[in-house]
N, C-alpha and C positions, 0 to 999 in steps of 0.2 A: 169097384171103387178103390180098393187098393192097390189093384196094380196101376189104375191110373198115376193112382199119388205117388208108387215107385219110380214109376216113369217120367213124372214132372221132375222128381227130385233128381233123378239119373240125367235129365234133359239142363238142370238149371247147371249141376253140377257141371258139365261138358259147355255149354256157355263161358261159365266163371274160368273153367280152365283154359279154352279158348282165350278167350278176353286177358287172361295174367301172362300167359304164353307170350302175348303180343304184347304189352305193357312194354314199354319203354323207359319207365320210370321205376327211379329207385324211390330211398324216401324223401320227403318233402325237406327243404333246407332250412326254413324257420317257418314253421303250420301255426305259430300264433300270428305272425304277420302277413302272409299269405298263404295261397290254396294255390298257386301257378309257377312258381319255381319247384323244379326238383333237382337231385341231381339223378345222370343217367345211372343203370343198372348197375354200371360196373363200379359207379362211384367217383368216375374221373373225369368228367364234365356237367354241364347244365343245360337242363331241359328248361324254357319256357313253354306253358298249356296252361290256357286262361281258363282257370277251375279245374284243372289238372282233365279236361275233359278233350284228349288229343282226339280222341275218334270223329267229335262232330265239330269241334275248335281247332284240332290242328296244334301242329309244334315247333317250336322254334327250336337249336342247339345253337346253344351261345357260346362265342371264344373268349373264356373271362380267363382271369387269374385265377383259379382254385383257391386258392390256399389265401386269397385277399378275400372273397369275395363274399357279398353280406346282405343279406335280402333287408329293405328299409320300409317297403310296404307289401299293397297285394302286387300294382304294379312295377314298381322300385326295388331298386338295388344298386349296389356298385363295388367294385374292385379298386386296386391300387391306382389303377389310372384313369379308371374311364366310370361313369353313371351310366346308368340305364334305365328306360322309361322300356316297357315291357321286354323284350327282347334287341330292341336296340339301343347303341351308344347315344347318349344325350350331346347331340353336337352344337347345343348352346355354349356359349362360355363361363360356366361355370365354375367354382371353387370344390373339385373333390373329394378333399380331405375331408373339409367342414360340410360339407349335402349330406341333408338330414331330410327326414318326411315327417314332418307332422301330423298326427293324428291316421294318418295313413295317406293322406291326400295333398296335401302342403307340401310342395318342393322349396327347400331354400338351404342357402350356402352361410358362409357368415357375414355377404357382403349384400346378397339380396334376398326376398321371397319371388318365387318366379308363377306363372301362371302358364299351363299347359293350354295352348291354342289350339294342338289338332288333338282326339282322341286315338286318332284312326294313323296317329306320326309313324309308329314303327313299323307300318306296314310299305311307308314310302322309300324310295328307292333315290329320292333329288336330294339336292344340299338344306332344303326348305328348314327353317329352326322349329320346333315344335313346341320353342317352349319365350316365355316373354320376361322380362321384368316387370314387377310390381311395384310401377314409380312410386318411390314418395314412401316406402313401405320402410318401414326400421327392422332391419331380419333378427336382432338383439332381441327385442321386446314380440315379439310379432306371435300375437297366438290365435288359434282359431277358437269361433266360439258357435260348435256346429257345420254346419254345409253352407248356410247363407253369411253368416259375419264372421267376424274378425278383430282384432282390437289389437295396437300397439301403444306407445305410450304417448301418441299424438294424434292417432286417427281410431274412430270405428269405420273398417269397411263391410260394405255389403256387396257381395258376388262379385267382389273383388274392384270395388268402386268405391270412393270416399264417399262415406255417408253424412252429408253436414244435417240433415233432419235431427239428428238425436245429441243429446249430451254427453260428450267424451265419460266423462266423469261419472256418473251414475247408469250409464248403460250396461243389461242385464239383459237375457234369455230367459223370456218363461217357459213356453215349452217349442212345440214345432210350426207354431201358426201366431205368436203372440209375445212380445218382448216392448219391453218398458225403461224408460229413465225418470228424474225425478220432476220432470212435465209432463207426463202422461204414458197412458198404454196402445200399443200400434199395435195394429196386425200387419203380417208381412205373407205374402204368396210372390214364390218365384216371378220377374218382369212387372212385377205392378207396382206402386210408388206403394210408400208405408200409410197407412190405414189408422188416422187416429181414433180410438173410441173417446170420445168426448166424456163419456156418464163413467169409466171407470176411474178408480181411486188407486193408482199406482202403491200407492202405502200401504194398501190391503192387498194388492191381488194377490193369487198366488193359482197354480197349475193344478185343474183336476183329473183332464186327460191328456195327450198329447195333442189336442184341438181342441179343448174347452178350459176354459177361466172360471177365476169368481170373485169379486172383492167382497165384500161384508154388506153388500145388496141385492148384485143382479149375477147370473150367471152369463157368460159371453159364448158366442162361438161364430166363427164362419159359415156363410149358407152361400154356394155359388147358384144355383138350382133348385128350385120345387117342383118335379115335376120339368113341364119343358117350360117353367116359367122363370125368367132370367129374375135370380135375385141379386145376390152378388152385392149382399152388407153382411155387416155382424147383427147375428140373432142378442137381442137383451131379455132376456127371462128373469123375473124378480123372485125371490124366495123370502120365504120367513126364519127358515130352521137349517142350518146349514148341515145337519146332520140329516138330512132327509132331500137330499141330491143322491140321487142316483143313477147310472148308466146299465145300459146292457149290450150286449154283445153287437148285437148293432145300434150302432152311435147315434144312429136317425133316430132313438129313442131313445129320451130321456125321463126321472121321476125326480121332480120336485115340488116340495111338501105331500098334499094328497091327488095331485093334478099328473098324469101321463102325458107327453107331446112328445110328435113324429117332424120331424125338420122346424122346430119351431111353433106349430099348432099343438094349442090343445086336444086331447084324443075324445071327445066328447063321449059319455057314458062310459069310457073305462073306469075301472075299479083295481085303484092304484094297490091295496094291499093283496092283491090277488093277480095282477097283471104280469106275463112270464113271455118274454120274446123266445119265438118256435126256432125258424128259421126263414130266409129267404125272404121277409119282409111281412112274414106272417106272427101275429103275437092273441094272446087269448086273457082272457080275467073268468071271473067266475061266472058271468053274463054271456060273454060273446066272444066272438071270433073275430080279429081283424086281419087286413093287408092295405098296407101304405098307411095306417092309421084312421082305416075305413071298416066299419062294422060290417060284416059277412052274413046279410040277411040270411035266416033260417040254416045257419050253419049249425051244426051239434058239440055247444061245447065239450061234452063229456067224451065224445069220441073222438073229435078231431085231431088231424096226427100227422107227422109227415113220415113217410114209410123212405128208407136211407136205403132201400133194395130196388126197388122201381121208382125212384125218385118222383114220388107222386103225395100230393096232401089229399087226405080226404077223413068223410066221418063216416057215419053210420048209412048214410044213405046214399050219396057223391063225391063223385071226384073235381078237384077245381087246379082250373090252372090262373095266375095273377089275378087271383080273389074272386073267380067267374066260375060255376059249374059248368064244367064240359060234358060231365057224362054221369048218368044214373048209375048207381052199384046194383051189381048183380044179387 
């Protein structure tokens, strides 16, 4: 056994050596703004490697100005003359000086916000522009608000589109699935129109997870699926005590007041002060066993376990695979 361990460690070491030998890269040029610009070894040029991961990503060596040049996101940068969108010159018409990145993702100059059309731009070889104007877009005032909106001092956009659904003035972000002005609370999923929930009270809500809500009645969430059964509304869950909402690790399960529910159903027979999510869709109380929010006939609470070595659940007497015994213990 120990010389095994010698030898992994002799073995890991001569890898790591290998591997830095060939390294290409010096150190990273700005590592809070990105993970893909370096410069080379020697210190006198610049590597792009998307995630600094050249071996299975590959690298670019870019001809910048040194001594200009200034990383502005993960994929952004630019020099005295020229901008860059990963490894190549941005041959939009742009303002140099003033290109900034917002937030990391946000291209704009002091005259526009622009919006990247291809991902895959630097890889081409044509005069093709990669990158657009964001008509109508005020680059002065113009800030993002997250990945899907946006807000200047005339417009709220969404995924880069005038949103006229909501109210300039009062529009807000609750969290990653749910945003509000002072007529009501939306949901919003990537391509799909905004989602009014009629029963919430914008004046109350406020974020409990990064997909769930609450106003000072009901708790909210998106459900696209039960099962293979297409839902695709917002769940309304009503409480009494807002101190007695609670989550666990998997979000398919929720506790509010003395009640457990699995995507929106009550967990019938759970026993909420006792009830402790396992893993993999498996959860137990002091009673029973469940998966998907379904009691595990003749399962053994006391033993049941999920073993992190053979990735297998079982108890005292079987093993189960998605809440079914497969096979009697030995």
């Amino acid at each position: 056994m120990i010389i095994a361990a010698i030898l992994l460690i002799i073995g890991s070491l001569f890898i790591y050596g290998v591997y830095r030998f060939f390294n290409p890269f010096g150190k990273a040029v700005n590592k809070e703004l990105s993970d893909s610009y370096y410069y080379t070894r020697d210190g006198e040029g610049i590597i792009y490697s998307p995630m600094g991961n050249w071996f299975s990503l590959g690298k670019d060596e870019m001809q910048v100005d040194l001594a200009t040049f200034q990383v502005l996101g993960r994929d952004y940068a630019k020099d005295k003359q020229y901008a860059y969108f990963k490894s190549r010159i941005i041959n939009s018409p742009i303002d140099v000086p003033s290109f900034q990145v917002k937030a990391g993702f946000v291209p704009m100059d002091k005259n526009h916000v622009y919006i990247l059309t291809d991902d895959l731009y630097y890889l081409h070889d044509s005069d093709e522009e990669g990158f657009k104007i964001l008509e109508g877009a005020d680059a002065e005032t113009y800030e993002p608000l997250g990945y899907d909106f946006a807000k200047d001092k005339n417009f709220i956009y969404r995924n880069n589109q005038i949103c006229t659904e909501v109210d300039h003035g009062s529009f807000e972000i609750i969290n990653d699935q749910f945003c509000k002005d002072k007529n009501g609370v939306y949901h919003y999923y990537y391509g799909k129109p905004l989602l009014k929930v009629e029963e919430a009270n914008p004046a109350k809500v406020i974020s409990l997870t990064s997909s769930h809500i609450r106003d000072d009645q009901n708790v909210y969430f998106y459900l696209s699926h039960r099962g293979f059964e297409n839902i695709d509304k917002v769940i309304i869950l009503p409480f009494q005590d807002s101190e007695q909402i609670s989550f666990f690790e998997d979000h398919s399960l929720l506790k509010i007041d003395n009640q457990i529910f699995y995507e929106g159903l009550i967990i019938e027979g759970a026993d909420a002060s006792t009830f402790k999510d396992i893993e993999y869709g498996y959860a137990k109380d002091v009673n029973h066993v469940f998966f998907h929010g379904k009691i595990i006939e003749g399962a053994d609470v006391n033993t049941f376990k999920y073993n992190d070595v053979n990735y297998t659940f079982s108890d005292k007497n079987h093993i189960y695979e998605a809440g079914e015994v497969v096979k009697k213990k030995n």
